[in-house]
C-alpha positions as CSV (number, residue, x, y, z in Angstrom):
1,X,-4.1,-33.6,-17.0
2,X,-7.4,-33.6,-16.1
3,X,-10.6,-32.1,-17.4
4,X,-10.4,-29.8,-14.6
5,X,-7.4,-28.0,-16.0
6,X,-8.8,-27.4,-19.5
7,X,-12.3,-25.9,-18.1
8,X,-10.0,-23.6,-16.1
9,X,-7.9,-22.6,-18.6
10,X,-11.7,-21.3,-20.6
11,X,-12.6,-19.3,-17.7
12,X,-9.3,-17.9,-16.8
13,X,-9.6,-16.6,-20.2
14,X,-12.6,-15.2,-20.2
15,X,-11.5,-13.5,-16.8
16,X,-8.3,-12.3,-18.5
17,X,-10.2,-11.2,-22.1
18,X,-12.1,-8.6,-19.7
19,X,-8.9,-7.6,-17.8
20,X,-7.2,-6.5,-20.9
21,X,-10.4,-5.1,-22.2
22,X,-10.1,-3.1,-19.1
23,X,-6.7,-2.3,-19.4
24,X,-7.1,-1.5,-22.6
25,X,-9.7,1.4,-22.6
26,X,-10.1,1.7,-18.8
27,X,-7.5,4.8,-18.5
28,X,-9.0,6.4,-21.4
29,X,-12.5,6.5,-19.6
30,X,-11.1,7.4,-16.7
31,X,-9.6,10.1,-18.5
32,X,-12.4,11.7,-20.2
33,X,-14.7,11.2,-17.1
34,X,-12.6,12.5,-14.4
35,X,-12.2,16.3,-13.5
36,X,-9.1,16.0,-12.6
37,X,-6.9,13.9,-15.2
38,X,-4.7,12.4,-12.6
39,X,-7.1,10.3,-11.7
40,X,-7.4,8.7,-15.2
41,X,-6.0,5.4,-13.6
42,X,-7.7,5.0,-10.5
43,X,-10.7,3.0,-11.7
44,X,-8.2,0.2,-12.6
45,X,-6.6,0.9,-9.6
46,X,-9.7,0.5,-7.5
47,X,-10.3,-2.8,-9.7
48,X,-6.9,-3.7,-8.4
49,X,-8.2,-3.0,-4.8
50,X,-11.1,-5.0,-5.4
51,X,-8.8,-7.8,-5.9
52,X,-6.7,-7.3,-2.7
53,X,-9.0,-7.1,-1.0
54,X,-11.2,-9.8,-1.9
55,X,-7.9,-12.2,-1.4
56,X,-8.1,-13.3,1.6
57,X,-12.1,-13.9,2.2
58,X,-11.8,-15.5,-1.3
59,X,-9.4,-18.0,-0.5
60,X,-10.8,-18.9,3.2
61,X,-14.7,-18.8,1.3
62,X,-13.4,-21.4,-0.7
63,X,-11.8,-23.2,1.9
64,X,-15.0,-23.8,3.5
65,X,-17.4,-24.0,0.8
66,X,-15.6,-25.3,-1.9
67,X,-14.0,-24.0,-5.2
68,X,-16.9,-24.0,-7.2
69,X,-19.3,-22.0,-5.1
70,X,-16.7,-19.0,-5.0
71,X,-16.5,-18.9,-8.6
72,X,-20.1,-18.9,-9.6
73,X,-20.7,-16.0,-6.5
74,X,-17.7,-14.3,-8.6
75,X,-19.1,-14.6,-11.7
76,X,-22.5,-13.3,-10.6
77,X,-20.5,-9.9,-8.8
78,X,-19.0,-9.9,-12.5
79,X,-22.3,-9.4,-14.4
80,X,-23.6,-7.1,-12.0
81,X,-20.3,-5.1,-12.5
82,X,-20.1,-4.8,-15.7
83,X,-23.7,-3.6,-15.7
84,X,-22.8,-0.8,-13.4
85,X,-19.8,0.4,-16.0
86,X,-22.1,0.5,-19.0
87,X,-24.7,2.3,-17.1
88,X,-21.9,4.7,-15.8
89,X,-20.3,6.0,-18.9
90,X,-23.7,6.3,-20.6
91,X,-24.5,8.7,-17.8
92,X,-21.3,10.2,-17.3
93,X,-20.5,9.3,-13.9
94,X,-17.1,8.8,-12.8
95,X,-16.9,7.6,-9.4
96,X,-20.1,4.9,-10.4
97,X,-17.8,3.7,-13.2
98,X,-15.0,3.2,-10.1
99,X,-17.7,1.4,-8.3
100,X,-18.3,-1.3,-11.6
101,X,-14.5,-1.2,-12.0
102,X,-14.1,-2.4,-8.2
103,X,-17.1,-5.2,-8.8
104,X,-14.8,-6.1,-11.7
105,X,-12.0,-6.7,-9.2
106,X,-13.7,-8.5,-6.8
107,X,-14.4,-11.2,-9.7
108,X,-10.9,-10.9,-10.1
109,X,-10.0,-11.4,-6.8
110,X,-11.6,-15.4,-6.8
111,X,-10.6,-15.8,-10.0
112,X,-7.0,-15.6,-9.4
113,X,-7.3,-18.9,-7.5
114,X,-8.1,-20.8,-11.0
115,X,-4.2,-21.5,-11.4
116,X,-4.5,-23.0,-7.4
117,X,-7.2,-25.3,-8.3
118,X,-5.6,-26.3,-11.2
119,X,-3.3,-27.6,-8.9
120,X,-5.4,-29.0,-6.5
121,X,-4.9,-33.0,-5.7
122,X,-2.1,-32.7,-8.3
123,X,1.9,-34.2,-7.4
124,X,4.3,-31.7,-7.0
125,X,5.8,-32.2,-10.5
126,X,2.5,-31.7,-12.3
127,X,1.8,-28.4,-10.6
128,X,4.0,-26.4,-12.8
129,X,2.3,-27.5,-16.3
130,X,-1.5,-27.1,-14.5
131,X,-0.6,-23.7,-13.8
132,X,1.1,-23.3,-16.8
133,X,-1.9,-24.8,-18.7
134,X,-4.5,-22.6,-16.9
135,X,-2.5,-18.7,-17.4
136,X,-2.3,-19.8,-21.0
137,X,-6.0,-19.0,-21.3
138,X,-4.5,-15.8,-21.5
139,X,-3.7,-16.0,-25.3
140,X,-6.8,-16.4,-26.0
141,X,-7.4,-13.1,-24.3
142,X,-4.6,-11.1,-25.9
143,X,-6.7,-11.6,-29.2
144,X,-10.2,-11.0,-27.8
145,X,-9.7,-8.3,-24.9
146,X,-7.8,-6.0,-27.0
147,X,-9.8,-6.4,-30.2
148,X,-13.4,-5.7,-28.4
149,X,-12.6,-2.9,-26.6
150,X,-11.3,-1.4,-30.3
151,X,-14.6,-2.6,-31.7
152,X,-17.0,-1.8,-29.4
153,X,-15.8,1.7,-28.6
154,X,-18.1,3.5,-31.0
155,X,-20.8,0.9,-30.6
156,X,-23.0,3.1,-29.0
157,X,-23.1,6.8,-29.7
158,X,-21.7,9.6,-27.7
159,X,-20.9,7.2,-24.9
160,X,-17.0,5.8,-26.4
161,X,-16.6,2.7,-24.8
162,X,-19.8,1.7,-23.4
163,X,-20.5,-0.7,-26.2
164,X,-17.0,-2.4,-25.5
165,X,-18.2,-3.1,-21.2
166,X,-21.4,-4.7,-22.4
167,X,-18.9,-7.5,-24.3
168,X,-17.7,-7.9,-20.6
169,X,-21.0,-8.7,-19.5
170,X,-21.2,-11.5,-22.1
171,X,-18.0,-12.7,-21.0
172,X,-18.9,-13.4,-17.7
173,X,-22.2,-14.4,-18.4
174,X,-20.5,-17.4,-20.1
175,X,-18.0,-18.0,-17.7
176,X,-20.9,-18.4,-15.3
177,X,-22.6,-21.3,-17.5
178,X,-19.2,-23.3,-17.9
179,X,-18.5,-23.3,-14.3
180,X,-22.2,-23.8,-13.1
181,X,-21.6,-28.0,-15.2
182,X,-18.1,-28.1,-13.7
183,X,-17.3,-30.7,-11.1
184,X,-14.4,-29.5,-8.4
185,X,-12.8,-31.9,-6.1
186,X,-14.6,-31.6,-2.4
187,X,-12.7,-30.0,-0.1
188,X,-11.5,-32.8,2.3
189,X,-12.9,-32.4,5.8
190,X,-9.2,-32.2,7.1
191,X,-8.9,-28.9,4.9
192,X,-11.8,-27.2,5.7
193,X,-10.5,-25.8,9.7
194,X,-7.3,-23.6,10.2
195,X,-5.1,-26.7,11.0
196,X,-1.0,-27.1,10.3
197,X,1.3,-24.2,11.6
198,X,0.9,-21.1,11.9
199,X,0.7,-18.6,9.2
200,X,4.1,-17.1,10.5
201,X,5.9,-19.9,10.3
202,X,4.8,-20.6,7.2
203,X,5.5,-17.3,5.7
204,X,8.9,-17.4,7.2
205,X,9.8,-19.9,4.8
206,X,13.0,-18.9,2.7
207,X,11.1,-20.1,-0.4
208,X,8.0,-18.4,0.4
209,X,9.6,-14.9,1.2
210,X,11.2,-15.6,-2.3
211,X,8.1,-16.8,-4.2
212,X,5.9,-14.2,-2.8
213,X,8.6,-11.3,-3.5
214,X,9.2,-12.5,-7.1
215,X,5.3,-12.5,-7.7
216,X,4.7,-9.4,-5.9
217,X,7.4,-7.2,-7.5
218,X,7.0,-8.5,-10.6
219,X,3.1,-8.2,-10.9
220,X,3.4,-5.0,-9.3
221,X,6.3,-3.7,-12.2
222,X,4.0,-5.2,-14.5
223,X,1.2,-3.0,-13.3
224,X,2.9,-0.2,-13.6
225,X,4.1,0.0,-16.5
226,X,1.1,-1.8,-18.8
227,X,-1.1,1.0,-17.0
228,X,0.8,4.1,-17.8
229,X,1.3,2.7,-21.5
230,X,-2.2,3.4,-23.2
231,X,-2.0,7.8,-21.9
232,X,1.8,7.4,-22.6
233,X,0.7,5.9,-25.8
234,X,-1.4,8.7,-26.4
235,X,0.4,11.9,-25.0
236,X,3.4,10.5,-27.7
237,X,-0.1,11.0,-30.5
238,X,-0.2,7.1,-31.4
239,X,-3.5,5.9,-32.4
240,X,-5.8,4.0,-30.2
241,X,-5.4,1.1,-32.5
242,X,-1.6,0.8,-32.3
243,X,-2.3,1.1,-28.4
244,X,-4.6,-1.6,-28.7
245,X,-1.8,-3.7,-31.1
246,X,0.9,-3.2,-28.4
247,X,-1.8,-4.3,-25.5
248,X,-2.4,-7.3,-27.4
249,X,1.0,-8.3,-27.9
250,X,2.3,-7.5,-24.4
251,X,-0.8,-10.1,-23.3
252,X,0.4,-12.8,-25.9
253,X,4.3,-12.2,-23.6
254,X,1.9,-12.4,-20.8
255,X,0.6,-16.0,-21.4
256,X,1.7,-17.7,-24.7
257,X,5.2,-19.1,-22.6
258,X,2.8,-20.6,-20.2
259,X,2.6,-23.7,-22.7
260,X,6.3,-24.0,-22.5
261,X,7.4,-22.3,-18.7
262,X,6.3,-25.1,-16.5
263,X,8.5,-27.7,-18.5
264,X,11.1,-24.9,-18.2
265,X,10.8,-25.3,-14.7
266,X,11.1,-28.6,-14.0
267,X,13.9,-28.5,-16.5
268,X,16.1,-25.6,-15.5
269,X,14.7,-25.6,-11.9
270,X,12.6,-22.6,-10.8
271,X,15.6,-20.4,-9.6
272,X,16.5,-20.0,-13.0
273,X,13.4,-19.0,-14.2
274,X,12.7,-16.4,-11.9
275,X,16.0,-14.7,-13.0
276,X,15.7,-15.0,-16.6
277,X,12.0,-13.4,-15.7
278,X,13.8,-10.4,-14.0
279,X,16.7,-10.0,-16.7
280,X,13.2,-9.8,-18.9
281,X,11.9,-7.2,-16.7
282,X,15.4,-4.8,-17.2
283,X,15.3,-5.4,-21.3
284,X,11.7,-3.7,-21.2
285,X,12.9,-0.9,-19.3
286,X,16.0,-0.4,-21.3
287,X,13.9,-0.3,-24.9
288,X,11.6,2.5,-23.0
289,X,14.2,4.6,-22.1
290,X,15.9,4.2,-25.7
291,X,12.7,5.4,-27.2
292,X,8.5,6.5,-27.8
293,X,7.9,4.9,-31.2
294,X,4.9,2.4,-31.7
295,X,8.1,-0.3,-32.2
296,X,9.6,0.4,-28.7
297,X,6.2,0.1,-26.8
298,X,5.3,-3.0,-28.6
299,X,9.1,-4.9,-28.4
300,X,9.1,-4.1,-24.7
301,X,6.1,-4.2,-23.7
302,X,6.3,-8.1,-25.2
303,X,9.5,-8.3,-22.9
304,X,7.3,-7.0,-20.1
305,X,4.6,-9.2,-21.0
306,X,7.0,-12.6,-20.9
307,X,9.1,-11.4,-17.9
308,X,6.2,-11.4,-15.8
309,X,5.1,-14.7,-16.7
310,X,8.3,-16.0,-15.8
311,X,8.0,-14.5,-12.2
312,X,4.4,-15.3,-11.6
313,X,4.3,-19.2,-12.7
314,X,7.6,-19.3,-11.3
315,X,6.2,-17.9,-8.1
316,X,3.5,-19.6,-7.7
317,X,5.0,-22.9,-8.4
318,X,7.4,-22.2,-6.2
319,X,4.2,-21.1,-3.3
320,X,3.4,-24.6,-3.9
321,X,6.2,-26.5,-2.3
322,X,6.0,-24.2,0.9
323,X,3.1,-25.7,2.1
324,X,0.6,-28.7,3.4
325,X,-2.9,-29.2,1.9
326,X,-4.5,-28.0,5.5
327,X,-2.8,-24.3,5.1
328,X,-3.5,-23.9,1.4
329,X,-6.3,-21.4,2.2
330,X,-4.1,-19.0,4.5
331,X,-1.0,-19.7,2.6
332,X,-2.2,-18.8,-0.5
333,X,-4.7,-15.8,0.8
334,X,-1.5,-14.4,1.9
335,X,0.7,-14.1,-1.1
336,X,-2.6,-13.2,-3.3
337,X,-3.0,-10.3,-1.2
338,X,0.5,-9.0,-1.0
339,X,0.7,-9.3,-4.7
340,X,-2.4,-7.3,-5.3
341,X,-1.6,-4.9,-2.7
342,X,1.4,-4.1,-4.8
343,X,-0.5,-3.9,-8.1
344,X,-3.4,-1.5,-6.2
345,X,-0.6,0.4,-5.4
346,X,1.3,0.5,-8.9
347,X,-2.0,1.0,-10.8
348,X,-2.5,4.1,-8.7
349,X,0.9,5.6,-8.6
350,X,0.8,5.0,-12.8
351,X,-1.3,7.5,-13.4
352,X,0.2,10.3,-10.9
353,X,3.9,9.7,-11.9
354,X,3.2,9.4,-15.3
355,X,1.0,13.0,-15.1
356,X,3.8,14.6,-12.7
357,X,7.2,13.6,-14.6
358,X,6.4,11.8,-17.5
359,X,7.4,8.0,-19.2
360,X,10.9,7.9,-18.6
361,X,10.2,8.1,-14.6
362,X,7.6,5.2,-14.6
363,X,10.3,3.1,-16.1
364,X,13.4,4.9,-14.2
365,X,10.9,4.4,-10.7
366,X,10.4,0.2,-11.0
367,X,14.6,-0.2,-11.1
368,X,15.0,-1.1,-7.6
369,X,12.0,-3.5,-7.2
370,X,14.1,-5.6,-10.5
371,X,16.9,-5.5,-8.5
372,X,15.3,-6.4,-5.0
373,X,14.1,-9.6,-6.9
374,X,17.6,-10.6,-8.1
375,X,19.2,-9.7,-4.7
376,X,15.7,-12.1,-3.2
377,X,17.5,-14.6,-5.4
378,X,21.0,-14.9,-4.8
379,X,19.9,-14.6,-1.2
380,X,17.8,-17.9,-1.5
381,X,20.5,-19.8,-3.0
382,X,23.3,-18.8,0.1
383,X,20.2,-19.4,2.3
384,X,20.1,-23.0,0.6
385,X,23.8,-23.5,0.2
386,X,24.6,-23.0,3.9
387,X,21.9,-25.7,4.4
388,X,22.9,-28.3,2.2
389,X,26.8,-27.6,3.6
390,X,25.5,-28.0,7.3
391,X,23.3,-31.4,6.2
392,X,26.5,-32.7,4.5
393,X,28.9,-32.0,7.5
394,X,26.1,-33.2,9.6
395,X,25.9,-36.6,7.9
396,X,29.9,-36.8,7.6
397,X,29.9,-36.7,11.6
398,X,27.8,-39.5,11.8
């Protein structure tokens, strides 16, 4: 692989340590700030916003100017960001801490295209294992994320939390320096314009309706879910650090099978993938319903974790083959902002279900989005069946 992949891989985990540093203690400010508690999750929500919404100008920015000059203007939003959280909960100020928490997202939102320049100039067999290689920068974050939020809560007096935003700071301060002595591929001249079919026809793709509904619903599930956990977590009287145990394990499902799930792919083909990622998806719900122990967040929140890591790589590998190199940009600003649409959305509705009926409907509320992703499935495969049938009659007639 080359070198590329590996530097990736470093800042993706850098971008991810934050992320679950945020998703880790983010509710609880929220929380405390906000007058009205529902609200608790909307700053991650809005950081989720922040990442729609910077989707699509992110991908056609670095269209035109090139990979590395998106992610250095990212990482510069990032330290600014975090800046404005720290300042925020040291003053008390809600709605500026949902301003940092958007900056947050909008580093977010160009950093999600790491795994797509992994893949950049790459064959269609090595794609898999680049992306694989680059989300499993996320075990790296499962350790530190977690672990400096719990440390750097009490940091700084009468301000919980504060100390833990100024590690984010750091974080992208040094994500900054890596990718400011990393060479990207130019962007050939051919790529730079709007060329290749249109974005409908693209999208119309039986493979990328599939790919992009396996990513969305099962990011957005995700979401859901890993939000409500830390106030479910703590309405059922756990201890922030067991929260911060089961955060840290549900990351490790998260990104520890990304060494092995793009051989899995290329192995089992990506079909299979996707539905053993969905079948993941139904064992986490099943352990929440059975229970509210610290053993039942952490086992299925570890399903959750490797589920969705199934769907995403499988996802976006499967993006991959839907399109040519002169409609990455739109093709892949598209399904980036329909998945982050859906995790805006499921960070915000975490927090209101959760307040209005409790854990068992978050989980209860996600079942038809698993099973839109396995009837997505079987659907592709008639879709393909019918067309290998007609290609094979086809070819008998002549």
């Amino acid at each position: 692989m080359p070198i590329t992949v590996y530097v990736l891989a470093i800042c993706q985990a850098l971008m991810l340590s934050s992320t679950t540093l945020m998703v880790t203690a983010a509710t609880l400010v929220g929380f405390a700030l906000a007058e009205d508690k529902a609200l608790a999750t909307l700053p991650l929500a809005i950081q989720l916003l922040g990442t729609m919404a910077t989707s699509i100008p992110a991908s056609l920015f670095m269209g035109r100017f090139g990979r590395k000059a998106g992610f250095l203007l990212a990482a510069v939003i990032g330290i600014l960001s975090g800046g404005m959280v720290v300042f925020s909960i040291l003053q008390g100020w809600f709605w500026g801490f949902c301003v940092g928490a958007a900056g947050i997202g909008v580093f977010n939102g160009f950093g999600t295209y790491f795994r797509f320049a992994a893949a950049d100039g790459l064959d269609l067999a090595q794609r898999p294992r680049a992306i694989s290689y680059v989300l499993a920068g996320g075990v790296i974050a499962a350790f530190i994320g977690p672990n400096l939020a719990n440390y750097g809560q009490n940091l700084i007096a009468d301000a919980r939390f504060a100390g833990s935003f100024l590690f984010v700071i750091g974080l992208y301060a040094i994500a900054l320096l890596i990718l400011a002595f990393t060479r990207f591929a130019p962007v050939p001249q051919h790529e730079r314009g709007h060329g290749g079919r249109p974005l409908a026809e693209i999208a119309g793709q039986p493979r990328y309706i599939v790919a992009v509904i396996c990513a969305m619903f099962g990011y957005g599930i995700m979401t859901l879910v890993m939000t409500a956990t830390p106030l479910a977590m703590d309405h059922h009287h756990h201890v922030f650090s067991d929260t911060a145990f089961v955060i840290q394990w549900h990351v490790l499902g998260m990104f520890a099978p990304s060494f092995f799930t793009g051989r899995l792919i290329n192995r089992l083909g990506v079909v299979r993938v996707l539905q053993m990622g969905a079948l993941l998806l139904i064992a986490c719900l099943a352990i929440n319903l059975l229970g509210t122990s610290v053993t039942h967040f952490w086992i299925a929140l570890f399903a959750l974790g490797v589920g969705w890591n199934f769907l995403f790589i499988g996802g976006t590998a499967m993006l991959t083959e839907t399109y040519r190199p002169e409609e990455r940009a739109k093709a892949q600003a598209l399904n980036d902002f329909l998945v982050f649409s859906a995790t805006s959305v499921a960070s915000l509705g975490a927090g209101a279900l959760l307040h209005a009926w409790g854990w068992q409907w978050v989980n209860l509320a996600v079942i038809p989005f698993v099973a839109l992703i396995l009837v997505s499935l079987g659907w592709l495969f008639l879709v393909e069946r019918r067309l290998e049938l007609v290609g094979a009659a086809q070819g008998g007639v002549d």
